[in-house]
Every structure is written in C-alpha cells, then in structure tokens.
C-alpha positions as CSV (number, residue, x, y, z in Angstrom):
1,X,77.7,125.3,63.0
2,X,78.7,127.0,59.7
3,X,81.2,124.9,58.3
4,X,81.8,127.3,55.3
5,X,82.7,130.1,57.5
6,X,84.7,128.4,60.1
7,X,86.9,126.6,57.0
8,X,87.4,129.9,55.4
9,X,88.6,131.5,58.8
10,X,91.0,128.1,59.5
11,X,92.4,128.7,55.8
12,X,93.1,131.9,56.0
13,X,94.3,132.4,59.3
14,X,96.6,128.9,58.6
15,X,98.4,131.5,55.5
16,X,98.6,134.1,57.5
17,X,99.9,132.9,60.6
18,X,101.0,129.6,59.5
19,X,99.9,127.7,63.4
20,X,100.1,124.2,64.5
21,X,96.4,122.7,63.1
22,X,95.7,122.2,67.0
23,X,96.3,125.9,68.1
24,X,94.7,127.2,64.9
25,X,91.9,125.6,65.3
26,X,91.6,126.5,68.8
27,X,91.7,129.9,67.8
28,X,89.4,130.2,65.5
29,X,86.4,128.9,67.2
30,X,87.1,130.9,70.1
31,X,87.2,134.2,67.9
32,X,83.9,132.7,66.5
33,X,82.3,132.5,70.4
34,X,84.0,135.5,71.1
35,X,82.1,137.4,68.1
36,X,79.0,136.0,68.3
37,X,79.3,133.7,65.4
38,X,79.0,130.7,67.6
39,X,75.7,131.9,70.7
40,X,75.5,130.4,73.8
41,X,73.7,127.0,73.8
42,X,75.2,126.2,70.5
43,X,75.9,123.2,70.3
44,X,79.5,122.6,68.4
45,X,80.0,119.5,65.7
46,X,80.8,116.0,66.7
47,X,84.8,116.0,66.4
48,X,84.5,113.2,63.9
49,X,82.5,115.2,61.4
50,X,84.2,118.3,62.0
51,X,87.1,116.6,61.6
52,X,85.9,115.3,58.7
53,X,85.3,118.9,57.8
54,X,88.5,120.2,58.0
55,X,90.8,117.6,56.9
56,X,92.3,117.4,59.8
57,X,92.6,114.6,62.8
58,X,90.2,113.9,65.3
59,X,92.8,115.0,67.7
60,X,93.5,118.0,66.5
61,X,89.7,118.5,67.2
62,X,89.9,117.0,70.6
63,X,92.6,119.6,71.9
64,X,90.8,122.9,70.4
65,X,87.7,121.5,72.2
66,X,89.4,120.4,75.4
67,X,91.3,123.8,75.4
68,X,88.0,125.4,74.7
69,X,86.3,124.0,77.5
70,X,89.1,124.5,80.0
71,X,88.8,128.4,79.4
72,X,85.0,128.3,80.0
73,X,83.9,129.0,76.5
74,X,82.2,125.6,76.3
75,X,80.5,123.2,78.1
76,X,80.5,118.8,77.8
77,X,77.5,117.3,78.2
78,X,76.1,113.7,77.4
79,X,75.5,114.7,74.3
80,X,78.7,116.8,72.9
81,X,79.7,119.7,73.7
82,X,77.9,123.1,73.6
83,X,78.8,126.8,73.6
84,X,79.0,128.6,77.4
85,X,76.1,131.2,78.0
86,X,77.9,134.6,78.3
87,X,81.0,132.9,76.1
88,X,80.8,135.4,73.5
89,X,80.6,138.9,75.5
90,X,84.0,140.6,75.3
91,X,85.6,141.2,78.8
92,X,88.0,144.3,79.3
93,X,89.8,145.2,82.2
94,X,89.8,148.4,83.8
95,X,93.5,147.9,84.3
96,X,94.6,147.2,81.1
97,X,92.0,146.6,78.5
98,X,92.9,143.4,77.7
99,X,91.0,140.2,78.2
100,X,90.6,139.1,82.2
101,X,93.3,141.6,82.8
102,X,96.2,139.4,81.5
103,X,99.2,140.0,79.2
104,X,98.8,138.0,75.9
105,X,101.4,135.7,77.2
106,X,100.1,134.6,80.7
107,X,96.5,134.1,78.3
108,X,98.5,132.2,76.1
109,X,99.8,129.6,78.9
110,X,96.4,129.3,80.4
111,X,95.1,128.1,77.4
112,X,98.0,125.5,76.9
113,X,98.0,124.2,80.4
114,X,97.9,120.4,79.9
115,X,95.8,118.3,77.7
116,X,93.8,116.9,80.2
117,X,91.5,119.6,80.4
118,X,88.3,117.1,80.5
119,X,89.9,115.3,83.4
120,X,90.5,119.0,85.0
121,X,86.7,120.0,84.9
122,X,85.6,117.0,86.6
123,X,88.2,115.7,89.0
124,X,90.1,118.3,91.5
125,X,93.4,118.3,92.5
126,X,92.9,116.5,95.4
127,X,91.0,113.3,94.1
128,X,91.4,110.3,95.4
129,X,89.0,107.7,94.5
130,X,89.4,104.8,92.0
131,X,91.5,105.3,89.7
132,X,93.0,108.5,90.1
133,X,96.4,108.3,88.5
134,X,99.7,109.6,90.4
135,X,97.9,109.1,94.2
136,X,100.1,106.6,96.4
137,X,98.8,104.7,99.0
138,X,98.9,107.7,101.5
139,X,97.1,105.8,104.6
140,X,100.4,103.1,104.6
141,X,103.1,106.2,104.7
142,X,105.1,106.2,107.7
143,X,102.9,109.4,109.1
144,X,103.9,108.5,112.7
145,X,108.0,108.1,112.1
146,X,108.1,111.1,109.3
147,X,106.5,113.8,111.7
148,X,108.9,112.8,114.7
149,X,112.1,113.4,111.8
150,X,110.6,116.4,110.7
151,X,110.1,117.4,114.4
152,X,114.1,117.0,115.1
153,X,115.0,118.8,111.7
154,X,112.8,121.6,113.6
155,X,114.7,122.0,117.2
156,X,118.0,121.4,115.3
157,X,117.5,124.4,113.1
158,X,119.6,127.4,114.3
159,X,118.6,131.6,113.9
160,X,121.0,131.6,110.2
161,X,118.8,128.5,109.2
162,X,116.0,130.2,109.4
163,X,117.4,133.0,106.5
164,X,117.0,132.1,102.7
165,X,118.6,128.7,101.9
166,X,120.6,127.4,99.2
167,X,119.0,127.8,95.9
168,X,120.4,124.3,95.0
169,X,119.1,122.7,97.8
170,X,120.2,121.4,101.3
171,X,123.6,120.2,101.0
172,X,122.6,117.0,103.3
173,X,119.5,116.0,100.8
174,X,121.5,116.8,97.9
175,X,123.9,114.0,99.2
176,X,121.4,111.9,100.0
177,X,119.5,112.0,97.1
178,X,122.9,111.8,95.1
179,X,123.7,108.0,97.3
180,X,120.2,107.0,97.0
181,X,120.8,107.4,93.1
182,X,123.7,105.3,92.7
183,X,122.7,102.8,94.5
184,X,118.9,102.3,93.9
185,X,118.8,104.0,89.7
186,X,122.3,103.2,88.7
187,X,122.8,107.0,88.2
188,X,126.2,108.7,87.9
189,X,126.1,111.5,90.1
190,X,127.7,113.3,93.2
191,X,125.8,115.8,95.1
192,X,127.0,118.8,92.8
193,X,124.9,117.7,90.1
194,X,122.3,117.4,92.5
195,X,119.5,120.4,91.9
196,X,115.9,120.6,94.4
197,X,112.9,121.9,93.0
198,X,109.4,122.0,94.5
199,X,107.8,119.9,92.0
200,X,108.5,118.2,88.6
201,X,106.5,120.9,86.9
202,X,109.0,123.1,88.0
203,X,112.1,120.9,87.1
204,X,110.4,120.7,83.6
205,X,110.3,124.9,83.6
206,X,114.2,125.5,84.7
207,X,115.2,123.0,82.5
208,X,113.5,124.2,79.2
209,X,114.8,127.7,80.2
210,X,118.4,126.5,80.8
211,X,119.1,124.4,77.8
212,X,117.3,126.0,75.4
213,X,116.4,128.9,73.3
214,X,113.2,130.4,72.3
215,X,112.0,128.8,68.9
216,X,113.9,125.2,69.8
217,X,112.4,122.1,69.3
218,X,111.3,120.3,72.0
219,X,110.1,116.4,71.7
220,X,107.2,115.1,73.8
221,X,106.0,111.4,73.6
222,X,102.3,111.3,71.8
223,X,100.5,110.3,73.7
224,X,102.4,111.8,76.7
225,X,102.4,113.9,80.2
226,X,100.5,117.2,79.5
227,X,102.7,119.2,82.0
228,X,105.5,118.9,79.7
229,X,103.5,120.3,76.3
230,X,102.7,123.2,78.8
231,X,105.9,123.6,79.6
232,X,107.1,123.6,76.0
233,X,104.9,125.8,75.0
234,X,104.8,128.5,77.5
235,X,108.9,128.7,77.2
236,X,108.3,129.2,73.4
237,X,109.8,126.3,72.2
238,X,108.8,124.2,68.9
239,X,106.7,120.9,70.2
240,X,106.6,118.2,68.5
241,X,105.1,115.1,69.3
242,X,106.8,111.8,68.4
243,X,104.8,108.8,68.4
244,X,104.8,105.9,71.0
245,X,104.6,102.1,70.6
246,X,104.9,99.2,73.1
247,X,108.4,99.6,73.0
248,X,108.0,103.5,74.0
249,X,109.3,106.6,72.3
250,X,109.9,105.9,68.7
251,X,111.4,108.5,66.5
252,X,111.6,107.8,62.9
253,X,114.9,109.0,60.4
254,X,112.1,111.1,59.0
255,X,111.7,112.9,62.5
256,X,115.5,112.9,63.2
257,X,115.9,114.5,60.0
258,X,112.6,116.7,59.6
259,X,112.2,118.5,62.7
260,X,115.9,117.8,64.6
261,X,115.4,118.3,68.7
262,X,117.4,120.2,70.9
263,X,115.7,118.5,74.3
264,X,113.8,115.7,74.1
265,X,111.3,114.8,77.2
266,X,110.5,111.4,77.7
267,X,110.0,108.9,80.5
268,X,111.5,105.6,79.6
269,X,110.5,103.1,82.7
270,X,107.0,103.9,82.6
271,X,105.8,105.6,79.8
272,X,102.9,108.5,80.5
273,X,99.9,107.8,79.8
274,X,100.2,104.1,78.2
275,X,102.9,102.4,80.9
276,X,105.3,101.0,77.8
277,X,108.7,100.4,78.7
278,X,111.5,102.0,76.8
279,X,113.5,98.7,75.4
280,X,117.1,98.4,75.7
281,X,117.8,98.7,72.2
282,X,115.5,102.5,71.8
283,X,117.5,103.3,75.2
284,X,120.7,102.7,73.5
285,X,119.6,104.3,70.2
286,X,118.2,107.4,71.7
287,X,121.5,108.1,73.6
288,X,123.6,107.5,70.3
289,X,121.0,109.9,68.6
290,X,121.0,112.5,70.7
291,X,124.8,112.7,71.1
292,X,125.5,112.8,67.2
293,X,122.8,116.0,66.5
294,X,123.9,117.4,70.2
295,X,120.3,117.0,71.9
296,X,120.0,116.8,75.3
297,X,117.4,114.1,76.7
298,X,115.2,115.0,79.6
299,X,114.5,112.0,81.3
300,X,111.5,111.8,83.8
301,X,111.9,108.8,86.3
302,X,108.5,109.6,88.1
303,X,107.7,106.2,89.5
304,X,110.3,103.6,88.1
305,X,111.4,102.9,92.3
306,X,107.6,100.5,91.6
307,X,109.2,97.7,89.4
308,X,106.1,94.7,89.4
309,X,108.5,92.1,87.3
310,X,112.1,92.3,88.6
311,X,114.2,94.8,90.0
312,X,114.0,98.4,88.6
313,X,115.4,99.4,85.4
314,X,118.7,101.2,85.6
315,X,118.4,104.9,84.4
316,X,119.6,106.0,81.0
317,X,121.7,108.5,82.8
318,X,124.1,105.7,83.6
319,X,124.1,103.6,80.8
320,X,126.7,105.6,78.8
321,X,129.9,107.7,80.1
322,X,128.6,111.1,80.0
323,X,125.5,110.7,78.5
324,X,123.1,113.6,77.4
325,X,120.4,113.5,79.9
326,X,119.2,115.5,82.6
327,X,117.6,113.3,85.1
328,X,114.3,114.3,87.0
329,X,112.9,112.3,90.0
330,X,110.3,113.5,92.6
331,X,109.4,112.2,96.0
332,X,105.2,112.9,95.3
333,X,104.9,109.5,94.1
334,X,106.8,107.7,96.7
335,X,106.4,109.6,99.5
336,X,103.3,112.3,99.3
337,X,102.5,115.0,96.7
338,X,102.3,117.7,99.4
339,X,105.8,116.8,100.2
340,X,106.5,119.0,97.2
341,X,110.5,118.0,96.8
342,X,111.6,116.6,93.0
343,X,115.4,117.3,92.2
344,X,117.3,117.5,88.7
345,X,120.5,115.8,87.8
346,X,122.5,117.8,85.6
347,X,125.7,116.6,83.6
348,X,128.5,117.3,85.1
349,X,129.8,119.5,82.3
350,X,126.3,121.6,82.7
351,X,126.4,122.1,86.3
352,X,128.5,125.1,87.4
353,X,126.2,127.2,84.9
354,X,123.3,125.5,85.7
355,X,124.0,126.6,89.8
356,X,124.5,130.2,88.4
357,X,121.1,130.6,86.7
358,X,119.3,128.6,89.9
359,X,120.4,130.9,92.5
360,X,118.7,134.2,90.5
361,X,115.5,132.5,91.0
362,X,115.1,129.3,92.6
363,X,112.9,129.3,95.7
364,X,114.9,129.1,98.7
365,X,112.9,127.4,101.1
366,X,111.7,124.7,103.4
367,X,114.7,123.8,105.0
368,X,113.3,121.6,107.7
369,X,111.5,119.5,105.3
370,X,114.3,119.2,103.1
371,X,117.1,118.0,106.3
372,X,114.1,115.6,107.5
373,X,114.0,113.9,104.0
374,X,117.5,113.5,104.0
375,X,117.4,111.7,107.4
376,X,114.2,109.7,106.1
377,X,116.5,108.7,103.0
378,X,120.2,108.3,105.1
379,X,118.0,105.8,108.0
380,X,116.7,103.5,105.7
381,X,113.2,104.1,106.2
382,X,113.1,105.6,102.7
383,X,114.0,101.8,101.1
384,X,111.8,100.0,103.5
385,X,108.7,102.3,102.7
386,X,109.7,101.7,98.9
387,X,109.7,97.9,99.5
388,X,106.7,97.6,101.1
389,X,105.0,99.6,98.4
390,X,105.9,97.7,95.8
391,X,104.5,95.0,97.6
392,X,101.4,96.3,98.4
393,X,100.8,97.8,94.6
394,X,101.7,94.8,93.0
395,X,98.6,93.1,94.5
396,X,96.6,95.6,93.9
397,X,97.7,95.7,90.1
398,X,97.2,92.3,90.0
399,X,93.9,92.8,91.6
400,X,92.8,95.3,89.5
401,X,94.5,93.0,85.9
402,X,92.0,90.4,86.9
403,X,88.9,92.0,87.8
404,X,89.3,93.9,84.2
405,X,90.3,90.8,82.2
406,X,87.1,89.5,84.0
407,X,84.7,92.3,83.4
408,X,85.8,94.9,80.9
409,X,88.3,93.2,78.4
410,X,85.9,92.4,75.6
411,X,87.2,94.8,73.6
412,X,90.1,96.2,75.2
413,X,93.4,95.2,76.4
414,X,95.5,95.8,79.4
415,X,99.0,97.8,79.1
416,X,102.2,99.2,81.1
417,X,101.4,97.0,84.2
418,X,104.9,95.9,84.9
419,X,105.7,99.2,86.6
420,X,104.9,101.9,87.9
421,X,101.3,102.9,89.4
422,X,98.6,102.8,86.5
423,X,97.6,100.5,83.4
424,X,96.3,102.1,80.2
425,X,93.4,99.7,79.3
426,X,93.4,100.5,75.3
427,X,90.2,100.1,73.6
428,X,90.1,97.9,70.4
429,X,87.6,100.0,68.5
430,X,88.8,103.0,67.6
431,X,85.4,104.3,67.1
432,X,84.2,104.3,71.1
433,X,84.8,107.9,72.1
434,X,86.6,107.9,75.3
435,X,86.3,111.4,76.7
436,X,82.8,110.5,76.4
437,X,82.9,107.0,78.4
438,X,85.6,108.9,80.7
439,X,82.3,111.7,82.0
440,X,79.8,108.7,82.1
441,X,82.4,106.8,84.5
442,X,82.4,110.3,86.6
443,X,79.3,110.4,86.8
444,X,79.4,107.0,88.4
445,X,82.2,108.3,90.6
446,X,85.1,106.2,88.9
447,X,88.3,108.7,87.9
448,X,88.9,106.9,84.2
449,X,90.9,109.9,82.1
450,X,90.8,109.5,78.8
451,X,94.0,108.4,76.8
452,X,93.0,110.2,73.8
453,X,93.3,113.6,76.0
454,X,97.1,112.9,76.6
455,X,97.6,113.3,72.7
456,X,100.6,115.8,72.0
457,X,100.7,115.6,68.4
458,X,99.1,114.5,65.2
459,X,97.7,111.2,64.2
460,X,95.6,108.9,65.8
461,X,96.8,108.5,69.5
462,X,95.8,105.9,72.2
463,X,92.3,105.9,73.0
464,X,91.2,103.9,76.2
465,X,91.0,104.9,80.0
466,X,94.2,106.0,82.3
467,X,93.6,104.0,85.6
468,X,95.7,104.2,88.9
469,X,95.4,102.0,91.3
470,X,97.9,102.4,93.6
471,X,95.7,104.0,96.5
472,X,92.4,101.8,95.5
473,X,92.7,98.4,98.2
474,X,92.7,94.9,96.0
475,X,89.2,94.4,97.3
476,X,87.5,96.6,95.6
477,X,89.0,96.3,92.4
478,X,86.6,93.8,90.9
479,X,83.5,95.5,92.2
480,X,84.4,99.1,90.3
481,X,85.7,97.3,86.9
482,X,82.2,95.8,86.9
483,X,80.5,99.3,86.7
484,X,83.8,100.4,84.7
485,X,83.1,97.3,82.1
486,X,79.4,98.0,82.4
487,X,79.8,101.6,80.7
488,X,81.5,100.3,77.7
489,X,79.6,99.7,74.4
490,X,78.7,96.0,74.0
C-alpha cells in the first residue's frame, strides 16, 4: 500500500469535506479500489500500522475496513485483509448510471449498516449455535399453547378486521403491553402512549425521524448496538459516540458542553455489547441532564425482563415525573424474533403528534398476531414463560461463568452477567486482535463477535468476544469455552 498517496488523499479530502476520520477513511480507500490504485489481491496494511500511519485510532481503521468488506471490496483472511478481485471495475446501471443502480443515499446507508460487518460475513441471520448473541431459548417457548391463541385470534377475526389496522397498534395489545409495563418495568404509561412497531430497528427509525431534525446530534454508547449508528446516520443526524465504563454510559462536562445532544440512545439495564449496568446515580444524572439542555433519551430495554441478581431494574421512564425518555421494548428476545412486535412509549406530552406522523406511514398489519399476544400477555402465560426463562438462563450463565473462569480467563475477564442474555469476556491485552480470534472461533464453528466491532466512536473501545448463551444448554458450556480458551494467545 502507498502510504504517501493514501495520506495525501485523507488530508485533502479531510479539508475539503471536513468527514468523521472513520467515514473519511472509508472513503478514500474505496476511491483507491475503485480506481485501480489499490488491484485485486492487494493485500491492505495491518490496522495497527496504518493506524500508525495516519494518526488516527485503530478503530477508526477497524470501521473503514469492516465497512469495506461488508460492500465486497475486500476480503478477511487469516492473514489480514486483502483487496476483492473485480473490486476496482466501475459498475453503471443502465437505469441510471450510477453505482448498482442506487441513489447516493440508499449507497450511503448500505455502507453504514451496523458495525458488525465481520460478524455479518460469517454468521447469517438465522444462527443459532454457541454463542450467538440475541437468540432465546426457542425449543422451551410455549409453541404448543401460543399456536392454539393465535388460532382463536384467527376465527374471531371479522371481514372489517381483515382491512388495514390501526397504525398505532391493536387497541387490546396496546393495553396490555401498557399493564404489563406498570407492573413488571415500573413504567408510567396508559395505552395512548403505547406505539407497535415490527421491530426495534424500526422503533429506532420513527423515533429519530419524529424527534429530530436533520443535522442533530444523536448520542450512541461506544462501544454500543450497531443498528442505532445506522439509524443515526441514515436519518442524517450528527453521531457521536460517548464512552462506556462498568457503570455504563458516561458523558463527560466536556461532552455535555462540546457536542450538546438532542436524543440520546442508550440501554441502561444491560448495556450492548459489554452487559454494564447503568448505576443509579448516572440514571439519575442523565435524566437531570437531559432535562436542563432539552434532550430527549431513547431508552432500549431489550432484555432487562432477564435479571440474574434480584428483581429487574425499574425503567428510567418512571423514575422521574415526566421524564425525557422514549421507552423501546421488543418481544424478540422474550418471546421469538420472528414474532416481529417491539412497541415505543412516548411521553405523554409527545403523543398526539407522534400518532399523527405514525398513521402516514406505519405498517398496518398482522392483526391476529398482535390480539394473540395480547391474550398471551392478559393470561399470564407471558410472566410464567419470563420466569421460567430466567431460570433456565441463569444456569446456563452460570454454566458458561465457570467453564470460562476454568478455561479461557487467563487473560481476560468476565462482564455484564447479572442480566440480560450475554457476557462480554474483555481481553486484558489490548494487543490480541479480536476480529481476528473472532474468524478463527468460526472457523471452529463458535459465534464469538468481536467487541472491538461494536465501537461507535473514537478511542480505544472494548476489545474481547460478545457471547450469548441463552439458547446454548449448561452442558455444553465447558466443552466449547475449552476450544474458545484454546484459540487465545498463551
């Protein structure tokens, strides 16, 4: 690689364009595949001399890579990463005569579609083995008692149920959802503020459209959930990524100050990727925060109904009258991910205008789902699945705690097991390269994603391996952190 010429193309197009470093980088190397600069079978820089290069973070290196890769242009192998064969021939569209056919913004969203483009290329949607983060345990779901519920939601539906639905949602699972939310998260609510979506992706899209304006800032967690920088990004918003600790989400005065928020996206009981806890006092503090500089938290409570160390942590929603936070919950994690049902809470003040801008476009659908949930939810069978989940992935976090602290803890430590369903294991040494360890465990058909892919900002992130274990049974766990420990340097 010519360092000389890819510096002098990051200066200048840094003072003409004046980019994040991560995009800019991004950019440039593709420009240089794109022209030829950079031929297939080239094989790019290490990102710590690059890096090095540049004067830039590792991380920054890691994304333009990752990003790089996830739009074919490059390849990973055991040995780095090296440039696609037929990367650099320009594509045109007989249509438009732009690249792949595509306006410059849907181009621009692909490339910004998570930062866990590594895990992407290797792992499909549908993975399942150990430790594929965000699968329940889908073989102890109800199957039997949820079909005969949906069945009934199906004779019961009349010819005018059968037309478009709501937009908000079915009045009987937004009243549902709203008791469930009182009762189980503490959350102040009545079925008005109640909002279904088909996804949390989704809630994370209508939210950044309805509370704020193009060129807003936007706070993620660093490291943090990749959805919500594509999100950020493809609604045009200012990201910036704020740096998290074992007490979770920790914004400086500097921050507050330097690059105020409008929304801020973060997810309190169970920090994404690394499983910290927000503390009471940040809870407190972030709600004081936002309320003096007129921010508006978006808080994600993906799978805080799996408390391992006491009952569940009461929302920030309710801990303060009125407080400045839209609530997001989903049913993927505690029910099944092709359920496809996640709802908003919206403050009450917000909601009569956030009801006007759903019904132009939300999807108005799957209506017999939605009146089965809300029977699942009203019987009780709901709780009692919850209950015996936590159960069940309590022993096999503990299972999987010990066969780590047995085999793969010499230089590494375990984090965020007191909720949720995955650990971070954190490496000490800063210096093993994870994305690298994280293909090796593939090979070896373990799903270990790489912290240092969920980085969303700059500075040195988390670097260590992402591990769920909720659908992996507690007698396996010490067999696969054997082969885990066995990958990592000695």
């Amino acid at each position: 690689m010519d360092f000389a010429l890819l510096l002098g193309a990051f200066e200048r197009t840094h003072r003409e364009r004046g980019w994040p470093r991560q995009r800019l980088l991004h950019e440039c190397l593709r420009a240089a595949i794109r022209g030829g600069q950079l031929a297939p079978g080239t094989r790019l820089a290490a990102t710590r001399v690059l890096a090095a290069e540049l004067g830039v973070a590792r991380n920054t290196v890691l994304y333009a890579y990752e990003q790089l890769a996830s739009e074919g242009f490059v390849l990973p192998d055991r040995r780095g990463t090296v440039v696609a064969g037929g990367a650099g021939m320009p594509v045109t569209s007989p249509v438009s005569g732009g690249q792949d056919g595509l306006s410059g913004r849907a181009r621009h969203l692909r490339g910004v579609s998570g930062q866990d483009a590594s895990a992407a290329l290797v792992f499909p949607a549908d993975a399942m083995g150990a430790f594929a983060p965000g699968v329940p345990a889908l073989d102890a779901f109800p199957l039997a008692q949820w079909r005969r519920m949906l069945d009934r939601a199906w004779r019961a539906l009349t010819p005018r149920q059968l037309n478009y639905g709501d937009p908000a949602g079915e009045p009987q699972l937004r009243m549902a959802i709203a008791d469930h939310l009182r009762a189980a998260r503490g959350v102040v609510c009545d079925a008005g503020q109640v909002f279904i979506t088909d996804g949390t992706q989704s809630s994370l899209d209508v939210c950044l459209r309805a509370f704020a304006d193009q060129g807003d800032t936007l706070w993620i967690e660093h490291p943090g959930y990749g959805g919500a920088l594509a999100a950020g990004r493809g609604a045009g918003l200012q990201v910036t990524g704020v740096a998290v600790d074992m007490d979770g989400i920790a914004p400086t005065d500097a921050d507050w100050r330097d690059t105020p928020p409008r929304l801020i996206y973060t997810t309190p009981s169970h920090q994404y990727p690394t499983g910290s806890v927000l503390s009471p006092a940040r809870r407190m503090a972030l709600l004081e925060r936002a309320r003096a500089t007129g921010a508006l938290i978006i808080e994600d409570d993906y799978d805080s109904e799996f408390r391992h160390g006491g009952p569940p942590l009461a929302a920030m929603q309710g801990l303060v009258a009125d407080a400045p936070v839209v609530y997001l919950g989903t049913f993927s994690k505690t029910m099944f991910p092709a359920l496809r049902i996640a709802f908003i809470v919206v403050p009450v003040a917000l909601a009569g205008a956030f009801a006007q801008m759903q019904a132009q476009g939300a999807a108005r659908g799957r209506v017999a789902e939605q009146l089965a949930l809300a029977e699942f939810l009203r019987s009780g069978l709901f709780a009692r699945h919850v209950r015996r989940m936590r159960r069940l992935y309590r022993q096999r976090r503990d299972a999987l705690s010990e066969a780590l602290q047995r085999h793969a803890c010499a230089g590494a430590a375990i984090h965020g097991g007191t909720a949720g369903m995955h650990l971070a294991l954190r490496f000490h040494d800063t210096a093993w390269d994870d994305l690298a360890l994280s293909r090796r465990a593939a090979q070896d058909g373990i799903v270990a994603l790489a912290l240092s892919a969920h980085g969303t900002g700059d500075g040195a992130g988390w670097s260590g391996f992402l591990l769920g274990y909720a659908q992996v049974p507690a007698e396996n766990m010490d067999g696969l952190a054997r082969r885990l420990g066995a990958l990592l340097p000695a």
